[in-house]
ROSE-635667 format. One record per residue (C-alpha): residue in three letters; x, y negated, z. Coordinates in steps of 0.02 Angstrom, whole numbers, padded with zeros to 5 digits, always signed. Example, Ala and Ser with C-alpha at 12.3 -4.5 7.8 and 13.67 -1.06 7.14 Angstrom:
ala+00615+00225+00390ser+00684+00053+00357
***
This chain:
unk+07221-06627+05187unk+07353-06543+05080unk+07227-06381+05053unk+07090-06516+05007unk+07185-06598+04870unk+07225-06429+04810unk+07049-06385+04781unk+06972-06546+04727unk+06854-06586+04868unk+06842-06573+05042unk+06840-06408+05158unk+06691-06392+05274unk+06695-06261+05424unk+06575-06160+05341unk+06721-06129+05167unk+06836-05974+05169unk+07016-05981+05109unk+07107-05846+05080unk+07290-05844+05020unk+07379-05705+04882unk+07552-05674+04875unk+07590-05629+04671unk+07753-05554+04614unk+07820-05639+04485unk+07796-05563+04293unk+07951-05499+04224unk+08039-05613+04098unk+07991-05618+03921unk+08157-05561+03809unk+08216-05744+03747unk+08168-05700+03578unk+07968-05664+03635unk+07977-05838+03710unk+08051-05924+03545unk+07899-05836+03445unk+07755-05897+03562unk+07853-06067+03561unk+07852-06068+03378unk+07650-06022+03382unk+07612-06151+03531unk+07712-06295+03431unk+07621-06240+03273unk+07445-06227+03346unk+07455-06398+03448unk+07520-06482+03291unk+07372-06416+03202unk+07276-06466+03357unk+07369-06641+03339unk+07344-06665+03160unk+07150-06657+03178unk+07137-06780+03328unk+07047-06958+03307unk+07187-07112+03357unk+07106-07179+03515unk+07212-07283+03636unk+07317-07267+03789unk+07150-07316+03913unk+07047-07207+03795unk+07161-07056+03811unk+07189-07064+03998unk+07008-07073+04028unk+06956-06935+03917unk+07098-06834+04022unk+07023-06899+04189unk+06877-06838+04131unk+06923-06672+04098unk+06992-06646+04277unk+06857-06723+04366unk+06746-06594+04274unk+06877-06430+04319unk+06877-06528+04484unk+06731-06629+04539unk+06833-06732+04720unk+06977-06777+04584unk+07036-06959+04599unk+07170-07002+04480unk+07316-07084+04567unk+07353-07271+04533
***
């Protein structure tokens, strides 16, 4: 069930899951990180600045959207 709402959908007999272990990346000196903050808070206001107002129902289905489409079994929780 967990593996299921991992992937979006359900697991039939005939799927194959395999499992990676990935060592972690090494840690970006801080002042790396501030700089691609900086960018990522500059591009999303950009981003931001260009967006049409919709509302609060609008918004979360537009995002619902988006996952069921990465995800096709996605069910937004209530």
């Amino acid at each position: 069930m967990a593996l299921e709402r991992l992937v979006g959908r359900a697991i039939s007999d005939q799927d194959n899951i395999s499992i990676r272990v990935l060592q972690p990346s090494p840690a970006l000196p801080e002042e790396k990180r501030t700089e691609i903050l900086k960018n990522l808070k500059s591009y999303f206001s950009g981003v931001d600045a260009q967006r049409q107002p919709v509302s609060r129902d609008e918004a979360d289905e537009i995002i619902n959207e988006a996952l069921r489409s990465a995800r096709p079994g996605y069910q937004p929780e209530n």
